[in-house]
C-alpha positions, 0 to 999 in steps of 0.5 A: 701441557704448559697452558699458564704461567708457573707463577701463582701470583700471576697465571697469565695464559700463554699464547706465544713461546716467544713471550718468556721461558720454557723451564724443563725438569725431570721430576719423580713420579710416585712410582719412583720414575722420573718423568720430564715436565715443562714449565713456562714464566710469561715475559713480565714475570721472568725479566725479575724470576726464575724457576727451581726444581727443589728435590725433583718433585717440587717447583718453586719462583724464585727472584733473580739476583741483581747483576750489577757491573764493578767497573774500575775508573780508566786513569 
């Protein structure tokens, strides 16, 4: 059960799906079944993060990349 933030350098408790992002992956279980697990990012740490499912056992924060807007100027 998601009770925390995923990030390690955060851990906020979570108190209201509407704060963040729930993350679901399917992940490999010892036995070689895969099984499917939540994750959630509070709001603060998911306006700059994400999550990634490296190899379907390990989940790791990554920093989102900066969008940035090329807009051409009207003549």
């Amino acid at each position: 059960m998601v009770s925390q933030c995923a990030n390690p350098d955060c851990r906020r408790k979570l108190r209201y799906l509407r704060d963040g992002k729930i993350y679901i992956f399917a992940m490999s279980t010892r036995n070689g079944s895969k099984s499917l697990e939540h994750f959630w990012l509070c709001g603060e740490c998911s306006k700059s993060m994400t999550l990634t499912c490296l190899k379907q056992s390990e989940v790791k924060t990554v920093r989102r990349r900066q969008v940035t807007s090329h807009r051409g100027s009207a003549a």
